[in-house]
C-alpha positions in Angstrom: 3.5 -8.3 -1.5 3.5 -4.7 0.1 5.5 -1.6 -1.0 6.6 0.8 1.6 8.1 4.1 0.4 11.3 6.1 1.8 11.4 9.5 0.4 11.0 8.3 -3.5 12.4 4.7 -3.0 10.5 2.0 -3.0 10.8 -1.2 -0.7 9.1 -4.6 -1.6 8.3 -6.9 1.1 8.0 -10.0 -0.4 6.5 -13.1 1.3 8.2 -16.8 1.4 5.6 -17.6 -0.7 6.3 -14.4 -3.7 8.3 -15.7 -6.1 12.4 -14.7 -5.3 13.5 -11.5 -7.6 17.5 -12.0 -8.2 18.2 -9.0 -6.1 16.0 -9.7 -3.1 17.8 -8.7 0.3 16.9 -11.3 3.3 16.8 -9.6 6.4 17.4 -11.7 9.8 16.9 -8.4 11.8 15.5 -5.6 13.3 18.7 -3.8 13.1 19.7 -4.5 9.4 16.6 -3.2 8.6 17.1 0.3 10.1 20.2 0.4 8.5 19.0 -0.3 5.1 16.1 2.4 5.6 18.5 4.8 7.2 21.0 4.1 3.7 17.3 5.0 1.6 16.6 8.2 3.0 19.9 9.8 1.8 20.4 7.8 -1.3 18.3 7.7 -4.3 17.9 4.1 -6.1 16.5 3.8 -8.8 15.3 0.0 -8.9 12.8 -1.0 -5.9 14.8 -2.6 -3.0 13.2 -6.1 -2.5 13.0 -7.4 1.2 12.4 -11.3 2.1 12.5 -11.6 6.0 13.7 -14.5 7.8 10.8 -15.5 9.5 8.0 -17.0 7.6 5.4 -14.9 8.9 3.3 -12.0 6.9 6.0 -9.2 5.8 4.4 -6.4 6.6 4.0 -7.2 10.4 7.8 -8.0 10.7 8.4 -4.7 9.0 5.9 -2.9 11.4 7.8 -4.4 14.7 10.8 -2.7 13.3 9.3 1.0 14.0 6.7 3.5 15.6 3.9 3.1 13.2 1.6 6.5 13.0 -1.7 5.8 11.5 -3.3 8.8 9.5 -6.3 8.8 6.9 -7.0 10.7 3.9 -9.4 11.5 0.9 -9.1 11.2 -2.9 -11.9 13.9 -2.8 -14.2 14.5 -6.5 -16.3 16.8 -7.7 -19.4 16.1 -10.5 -17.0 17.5 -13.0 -14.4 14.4 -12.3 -11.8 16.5 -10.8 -9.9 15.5 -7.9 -8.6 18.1 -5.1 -5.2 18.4 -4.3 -3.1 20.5 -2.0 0.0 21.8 -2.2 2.6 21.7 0.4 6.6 21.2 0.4 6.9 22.0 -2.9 4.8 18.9 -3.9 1.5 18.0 -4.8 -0.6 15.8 -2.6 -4.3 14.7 -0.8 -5.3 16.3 2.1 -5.0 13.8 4.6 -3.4 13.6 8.3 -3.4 11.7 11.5 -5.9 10.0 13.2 -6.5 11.0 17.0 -6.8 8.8 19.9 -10.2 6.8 19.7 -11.0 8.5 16.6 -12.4 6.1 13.8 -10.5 6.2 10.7 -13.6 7.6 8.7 -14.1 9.9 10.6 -10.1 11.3 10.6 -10.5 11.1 7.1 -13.2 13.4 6.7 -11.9 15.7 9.4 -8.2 16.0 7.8 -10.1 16.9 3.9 -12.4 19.4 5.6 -9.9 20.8 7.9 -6.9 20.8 5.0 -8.9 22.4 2.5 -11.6 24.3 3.7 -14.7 22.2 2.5 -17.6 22.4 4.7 -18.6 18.8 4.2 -17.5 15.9 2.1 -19.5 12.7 1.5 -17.7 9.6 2.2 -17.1 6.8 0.2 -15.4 3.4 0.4 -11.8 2.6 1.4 -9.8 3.0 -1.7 -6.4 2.0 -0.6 -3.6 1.8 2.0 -0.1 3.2 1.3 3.0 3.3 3.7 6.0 5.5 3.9 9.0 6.1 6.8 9.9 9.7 7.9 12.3 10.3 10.4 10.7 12.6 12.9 13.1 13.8 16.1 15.7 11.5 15.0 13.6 8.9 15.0 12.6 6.4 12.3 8.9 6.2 11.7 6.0 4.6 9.3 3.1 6.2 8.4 0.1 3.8 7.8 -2.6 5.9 5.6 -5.9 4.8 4.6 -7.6 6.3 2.0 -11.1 7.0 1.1 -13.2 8.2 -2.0 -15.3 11.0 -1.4 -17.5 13.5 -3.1 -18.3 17.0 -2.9 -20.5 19.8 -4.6 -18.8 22.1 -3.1 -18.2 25.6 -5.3 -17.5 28.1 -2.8 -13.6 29.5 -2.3 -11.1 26.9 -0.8 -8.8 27.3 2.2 -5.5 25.8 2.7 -4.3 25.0 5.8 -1.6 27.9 6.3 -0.4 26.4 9.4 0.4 23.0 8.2 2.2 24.7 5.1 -0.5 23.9 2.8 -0.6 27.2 0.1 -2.7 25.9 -2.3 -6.1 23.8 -2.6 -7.5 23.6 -6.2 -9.5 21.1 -8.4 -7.5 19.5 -11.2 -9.3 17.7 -14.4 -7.6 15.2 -16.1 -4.9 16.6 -18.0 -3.7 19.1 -14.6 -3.8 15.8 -12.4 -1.1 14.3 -15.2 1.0 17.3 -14.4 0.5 17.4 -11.0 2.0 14.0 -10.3 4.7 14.6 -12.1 5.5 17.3 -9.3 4.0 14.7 -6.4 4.9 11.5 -4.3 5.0 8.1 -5.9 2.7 6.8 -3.3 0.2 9.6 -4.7 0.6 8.7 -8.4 -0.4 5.1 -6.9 -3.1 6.0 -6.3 -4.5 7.1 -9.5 -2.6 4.2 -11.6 -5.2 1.6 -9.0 -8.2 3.4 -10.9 -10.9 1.1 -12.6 
């Protein structure tokens, strides 16, 4: 099972092995499943759409066949106090993160995006911590975003710099009960995120 985001809706990609929900869609083509996306970014729903394709193969690679996939990689970034940095951008709270370059390694876009977002001079990276997915249209043009996610560290205590020219306006540390807030003003593949924690 895979979720894949559009705007705040959620998708469910179920495999012919996942147990059927009573409201699962099947979906016999590339077409119908544009159209359904397309429906999702102007419409709010508030139940998860679940998805069943035709074929019997792994969900997610049907569902990637369907569009231009951008691959980006990002940081759930903490300081010895616990806190986790976020930016702010769109009116919305989020992780630094961004895309990966040609021939660039994923760990190595991940670090680069934190440091280049927020204005840390070094971060020190951890393990893969998750993968999320989400479609954006982009020139008229239906996309998904792939983004890998990594936990890393950082004594840093010198003044942060968002990334005016991305339209980030804020970087700050958030403990505990500001991250709670925060999400309530963020993405739900964000919040994700932090429900996964041990």
């Amino acid at each position: 099972m895979y979720e894949v985001f559009v705007n705040e809706n959620r998708i469910v990609l179920l495999s012919h092995s996942c147990e059927q929900h009573e409201k699962t869609k099947q979906i016999d083509s590339k077409k119908a499943l544009r159209e359904l996306v397309s429906s999702l970014l102007v419409k709010q729903k508030k139940n998860p759409v679940y998805l069943r394709f035709s074929e019997g193969k792994d969900p997610l690679t049907l569902f990637k066949k369907s569009f231009k996939e951008v691959i980006a990689a990002g940081g759930l970034v903490r300081n010895k106090n616990h806190e986790v940095l976020f930016i702010y951008r769109n009116n919305k709270w989020d992780l630094p993160k961004g895309k990966v370059e040609k021939n660039e390694q994923l760990e190595d876009a991940a670090v680069r995006e934190v440091c280049e977002e927020t204005g840390l001079p070094d971060v020190i990276l951890g393990p893969q911590r998750a993968i999320t997915y989400h479609i954006f249209r982009r020139r008229g043009e239906l996309r998904l975003k792939t983004t890998f996610w990594f936990e890393m560290r950082s004594d840093f205590k010198g003044e942060l710099e968002p990334q005016l020219d991305e339209g980030i306006t804020e970087v700050v540390w958030l403990g505990d009960a500001e991250q709670r807030v925060a999400l309530r003003h963020s993405y739900k593949n964000i919040v994700g995120l932090f429900n996964d924690q041990d």
